[in-house]
C-alpha positions in Angstrom: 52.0 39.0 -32.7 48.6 37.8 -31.8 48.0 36.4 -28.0 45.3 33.7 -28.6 44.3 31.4 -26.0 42.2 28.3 -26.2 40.2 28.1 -23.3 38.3 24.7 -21.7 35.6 24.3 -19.2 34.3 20.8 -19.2 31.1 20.7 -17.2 28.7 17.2 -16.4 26.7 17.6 -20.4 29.0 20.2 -22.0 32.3 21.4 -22.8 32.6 25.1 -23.0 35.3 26.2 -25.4 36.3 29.0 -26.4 39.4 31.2 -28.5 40.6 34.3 -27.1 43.3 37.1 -28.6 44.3 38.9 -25.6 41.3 39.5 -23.5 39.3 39.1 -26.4 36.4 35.9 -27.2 37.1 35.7 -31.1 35.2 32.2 -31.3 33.1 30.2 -28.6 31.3 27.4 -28.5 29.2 25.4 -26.5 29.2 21.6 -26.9 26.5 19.4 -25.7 27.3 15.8 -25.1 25.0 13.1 -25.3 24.2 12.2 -21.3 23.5 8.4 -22.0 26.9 8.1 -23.7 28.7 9.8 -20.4 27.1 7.9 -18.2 28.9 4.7 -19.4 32.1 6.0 -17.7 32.4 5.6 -14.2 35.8 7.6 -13.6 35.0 11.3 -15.3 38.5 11.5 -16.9 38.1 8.3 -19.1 35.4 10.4 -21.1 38.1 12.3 -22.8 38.9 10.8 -25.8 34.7 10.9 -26.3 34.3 14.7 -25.7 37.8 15.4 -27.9 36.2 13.8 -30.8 33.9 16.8 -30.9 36.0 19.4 -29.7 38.8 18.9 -31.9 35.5 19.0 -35.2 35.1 22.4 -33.5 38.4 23.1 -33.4 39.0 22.6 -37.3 36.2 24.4 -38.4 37.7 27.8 -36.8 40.7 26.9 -38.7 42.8 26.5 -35.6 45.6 25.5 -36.9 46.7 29.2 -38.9 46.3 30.9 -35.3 49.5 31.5 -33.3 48.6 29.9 -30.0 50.1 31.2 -26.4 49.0 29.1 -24.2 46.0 26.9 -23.4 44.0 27.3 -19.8 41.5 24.8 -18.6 39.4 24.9 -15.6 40.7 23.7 -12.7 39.5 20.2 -10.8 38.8 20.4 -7.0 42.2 19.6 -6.0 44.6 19.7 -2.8 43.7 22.9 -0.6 46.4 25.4 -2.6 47.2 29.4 -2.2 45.1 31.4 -5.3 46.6 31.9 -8.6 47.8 30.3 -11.7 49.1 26.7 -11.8 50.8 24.7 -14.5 49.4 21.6 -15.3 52.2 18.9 -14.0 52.2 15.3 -13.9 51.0 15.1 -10.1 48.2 17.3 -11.4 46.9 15.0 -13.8 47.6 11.9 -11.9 45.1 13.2 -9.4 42.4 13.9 -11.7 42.5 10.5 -13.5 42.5 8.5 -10.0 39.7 10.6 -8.6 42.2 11.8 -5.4 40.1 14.2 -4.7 37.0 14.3 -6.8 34.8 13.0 -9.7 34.1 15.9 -11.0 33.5 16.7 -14.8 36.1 19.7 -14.2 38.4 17.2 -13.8 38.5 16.9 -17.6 39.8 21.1 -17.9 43.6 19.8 -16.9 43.5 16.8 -18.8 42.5 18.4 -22.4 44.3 21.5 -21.4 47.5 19.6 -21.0 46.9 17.6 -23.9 46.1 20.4 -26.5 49.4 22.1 -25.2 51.3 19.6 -25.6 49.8 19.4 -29.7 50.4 23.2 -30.4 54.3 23.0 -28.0 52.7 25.8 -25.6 52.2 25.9 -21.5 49.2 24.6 -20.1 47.3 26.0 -16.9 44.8 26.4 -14.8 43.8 28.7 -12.3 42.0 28.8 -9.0 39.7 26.2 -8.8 37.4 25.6 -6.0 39.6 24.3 -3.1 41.9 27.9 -3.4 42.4 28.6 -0.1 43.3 31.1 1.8 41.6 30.3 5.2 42.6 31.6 8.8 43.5 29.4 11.4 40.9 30.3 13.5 38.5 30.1 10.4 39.3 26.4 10.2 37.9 25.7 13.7 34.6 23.5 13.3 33.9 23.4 16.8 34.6 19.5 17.0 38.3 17.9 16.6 37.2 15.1 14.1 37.0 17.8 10.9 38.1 21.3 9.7 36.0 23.6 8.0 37.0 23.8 4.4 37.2 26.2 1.9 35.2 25.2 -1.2 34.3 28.2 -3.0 33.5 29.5 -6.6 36.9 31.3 -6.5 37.1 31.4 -10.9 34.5 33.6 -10.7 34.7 35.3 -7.4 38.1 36.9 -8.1 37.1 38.0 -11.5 34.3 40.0 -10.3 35.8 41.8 -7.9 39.3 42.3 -9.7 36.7 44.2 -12.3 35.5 45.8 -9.5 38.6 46.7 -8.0 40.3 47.8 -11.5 37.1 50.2 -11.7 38.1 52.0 -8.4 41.4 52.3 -9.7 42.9 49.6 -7.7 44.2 46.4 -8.1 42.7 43.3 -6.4 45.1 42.7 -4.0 44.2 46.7 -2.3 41.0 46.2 -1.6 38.6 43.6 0.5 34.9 42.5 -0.7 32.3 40.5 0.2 31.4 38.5 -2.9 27.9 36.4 -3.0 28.3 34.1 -6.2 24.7 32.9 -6.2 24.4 30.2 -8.7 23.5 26.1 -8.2 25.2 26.9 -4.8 25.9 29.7 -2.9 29.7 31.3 -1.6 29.9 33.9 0.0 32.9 34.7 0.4 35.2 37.1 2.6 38.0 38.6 -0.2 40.6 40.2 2.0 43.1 41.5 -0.5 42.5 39.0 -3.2 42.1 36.2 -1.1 39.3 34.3 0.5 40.1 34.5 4.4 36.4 32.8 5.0 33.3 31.5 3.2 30.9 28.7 3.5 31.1 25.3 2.0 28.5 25.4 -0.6 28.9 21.9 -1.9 27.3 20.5 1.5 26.7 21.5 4.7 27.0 25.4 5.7 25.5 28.4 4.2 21.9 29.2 2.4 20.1 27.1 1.0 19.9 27.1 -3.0 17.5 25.9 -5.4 18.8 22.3 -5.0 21.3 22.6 -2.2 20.3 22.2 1.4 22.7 24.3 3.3 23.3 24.2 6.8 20.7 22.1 9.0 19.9 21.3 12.5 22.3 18.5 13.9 19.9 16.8 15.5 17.4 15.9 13.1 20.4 15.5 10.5 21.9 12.9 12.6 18.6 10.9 12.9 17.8 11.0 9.2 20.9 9.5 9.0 20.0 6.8 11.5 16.6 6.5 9.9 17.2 3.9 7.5 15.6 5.4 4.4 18.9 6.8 2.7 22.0 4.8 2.0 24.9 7.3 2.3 25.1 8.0 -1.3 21.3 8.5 -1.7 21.0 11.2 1.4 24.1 13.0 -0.5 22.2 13.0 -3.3 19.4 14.6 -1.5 21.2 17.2 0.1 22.6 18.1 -2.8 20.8 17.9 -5.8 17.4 17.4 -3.9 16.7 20.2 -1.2 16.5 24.1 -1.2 13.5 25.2 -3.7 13.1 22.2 -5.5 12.0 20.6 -2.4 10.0 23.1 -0.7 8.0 24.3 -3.9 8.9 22.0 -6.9 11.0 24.6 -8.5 13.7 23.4 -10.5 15.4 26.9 -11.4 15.3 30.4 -9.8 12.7 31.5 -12.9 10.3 29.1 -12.4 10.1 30.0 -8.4 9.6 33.3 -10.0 6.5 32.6 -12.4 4.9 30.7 -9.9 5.0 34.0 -7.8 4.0 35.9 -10.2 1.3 33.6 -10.0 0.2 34.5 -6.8 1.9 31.3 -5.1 2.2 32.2 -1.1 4.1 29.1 -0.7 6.8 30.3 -3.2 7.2 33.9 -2.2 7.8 32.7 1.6 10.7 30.1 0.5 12.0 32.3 -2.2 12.3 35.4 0.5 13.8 32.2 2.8 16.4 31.7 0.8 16.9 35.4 0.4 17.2 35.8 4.1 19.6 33.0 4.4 22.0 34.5 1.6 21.9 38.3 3.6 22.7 36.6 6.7 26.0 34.9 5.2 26.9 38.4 3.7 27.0 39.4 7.3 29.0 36.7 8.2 31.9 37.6 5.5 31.0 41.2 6.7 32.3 40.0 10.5 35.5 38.4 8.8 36.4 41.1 7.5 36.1 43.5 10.5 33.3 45.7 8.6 36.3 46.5 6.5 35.5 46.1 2.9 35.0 48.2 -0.7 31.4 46.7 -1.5 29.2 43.6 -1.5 28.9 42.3 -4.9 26.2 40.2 -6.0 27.2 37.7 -9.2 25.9 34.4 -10.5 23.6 33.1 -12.6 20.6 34.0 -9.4 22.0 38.0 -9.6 20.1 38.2 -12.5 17.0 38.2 -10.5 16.4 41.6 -9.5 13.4 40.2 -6.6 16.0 38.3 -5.4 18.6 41.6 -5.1 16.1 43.7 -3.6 14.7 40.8 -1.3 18.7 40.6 0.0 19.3 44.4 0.1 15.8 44.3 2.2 18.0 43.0 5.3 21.6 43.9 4.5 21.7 47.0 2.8 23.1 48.5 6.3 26.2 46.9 5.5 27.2 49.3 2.9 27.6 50.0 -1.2 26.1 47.1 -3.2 27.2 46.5 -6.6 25.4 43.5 -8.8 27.6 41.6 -11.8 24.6 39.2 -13.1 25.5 35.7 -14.7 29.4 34.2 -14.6 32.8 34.7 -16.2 34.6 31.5 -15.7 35.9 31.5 -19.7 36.8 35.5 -19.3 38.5 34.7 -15.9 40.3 32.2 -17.5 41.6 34.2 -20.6 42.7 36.8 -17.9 44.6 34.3 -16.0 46.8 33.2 -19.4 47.2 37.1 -20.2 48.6 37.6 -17.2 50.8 34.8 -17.5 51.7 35.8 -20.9 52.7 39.8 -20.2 54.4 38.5 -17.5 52.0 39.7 -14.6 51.6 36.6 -12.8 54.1 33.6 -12.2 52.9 30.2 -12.3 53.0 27.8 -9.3 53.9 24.3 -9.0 51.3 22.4 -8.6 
């Protein structure tokens, strides 16, 4: 009997979807949604019945319906702090991603159709680990003031598919080995994988780590705290600064890793000393994970979208090839990772947690 998964990763213009047999992409597709028709929801999870429209016209024109479906897996919503893994998708779930609990996030949307295309073909509905997996130490939690915690944000989909791949090529399964993982993408985690869980890594949404492209990292207090005070920003514009509106984009005008690049190319000093910056930056968070893991760990490995830079690889290597074996997955596998997740569920490999 055939294993095939529909697979569902809503992101802010596009719904990646995808049908899988086994670990297998049969059919995939891409769908771009008109921004100016988004943008006249306020709450992310009341644009579903807009992006089903189109995803069920995809759906019928790969003839869904003759396919024996297993099981349908979305991508999973920031959400409550929670261990790694597989979850179903439960009423308290989807209550928190329609009242925006914890975020307004487009991935929001990956429960909400997941749960609703399962409950059209009569099969379980997942997800599995979404950002807020966490797996911190205690002592990893310290901030080094009372009011706040450090938390774990981190691109964990992709993270753990990498280095399972990684691990399975040793001859070893994930939770054997430890890693430090760099997904370098629109932000950067790097991440410290002690046995197939992250134990420590930055916050790459705001405030610690490298700089990206658009991100701004971790900053001086001081100065923070007066920009603050300035009076130029309202709180939601100086989020929007730090986060969409720092890194490259603000140093040099570059909106993407390639375009930093041609401008080098093109002999611009100014580009090759923020590129090599940000380079610097990422190297010296790989030695972070490196410390919280005791030095003890299989490999670095380099993934994201910005891995497929090789400048950018060798710029890293350049100040933390000491640490050890580098190994370099370019680009991301969230819809793979996600297929992997139902097949374990499937074979029964992997239980699924209440969420």
């Amino acid at each position: 009997m055939a294993d095939h998964l529909i697979i569902i990763n809503p992101g802010s213009t596009s719904t990646k979807m995808a049908l899988f047999d086994g670990d297998n992409e049969v059919a995939a597709k891409t769908i771009a949604h008109d921004r100016s028709e988004l943008e006249k929801f306020d709450n992310v999870a009341d644009q579903f019945e807009y992006r089903m429209t189109q995803i069920d016209g995809w759906l019928e024109s790969i003839d869904i319906g003759d396919k024996e479906i297993r099981a349908v897996v979305g991508r999973g919503a920031p959400l409550k702090p929670l261990e790694g893994g597989a979850y179903t998708i439960n009423d308290v779930m989807l209550n928190d991603v329609r009242t925006m609990k914890y975020s307004n996030h487009a991935s929001n949307l990956g429960a909400i159709i997941a749960h609703h295309l399962g409950e059209r073909f009569g099969v379980p509905c997942l997800i599995s680990d979404p950002i807020t997996v966490d797996n911190f130490t205690d002592i990893a939690r310290v901030s080094g003031i009372p009011d706040f915690e450090r938390k774990c944000r981190v691109h964990a989909l992709n993270i753990k598919e990498v280095c399972r791949r990684e691990a399975a090529r040793l001859g070893k399964k994930l939770e054997e080995v430890n890693f430090v993982c760099a997904h370098m993408g629109g932000g950067t985690s790097v991440a410290a994988l002690q046995g197939g869980k992250v134990i420590d890594v930055n916050d790459a949404l705001l405030g610690m780590g490298p700089f990206s492209v658009d991100r701004a990292g971790a900053l001086p207090i001081g100065p923070l705290v007066k920009l603050c005070y300035s009076g130029k920003y309202s709180e939601n514009e100086l989020l929007n600064k730090l986060s969409k509106k720092s890194g490259l984009v603000a140093y040099v005008g570059a909106a993407d890793l390639r375009e930093a690049e041609r401008m080098i190319r093109g002999g611009d000093e100014k580009a090759l000393f923020y590129f090599n910056a940000m380079a610097y930056q990422i190297a010296k968070e790989i030695g972070q994970a490196a410390v919280a893991l005791q030095g003890k760990f299989e490999a670095v490995v380099l993934t994201g979208g910005m891995a497929k830079s090789d400048r950018l690889v060798a710029e890293i290597k350049k100040h933390a090839g000491f640490l050890g074996r580098f190994v370099v997955v370019p680009g991301e596998f969230e819809m793979e990772a996600l297929a992997a997740a139902g097949m374990r569920y499937l074979r029964g490999e992997e239980e699924l947690k209440e969420y």
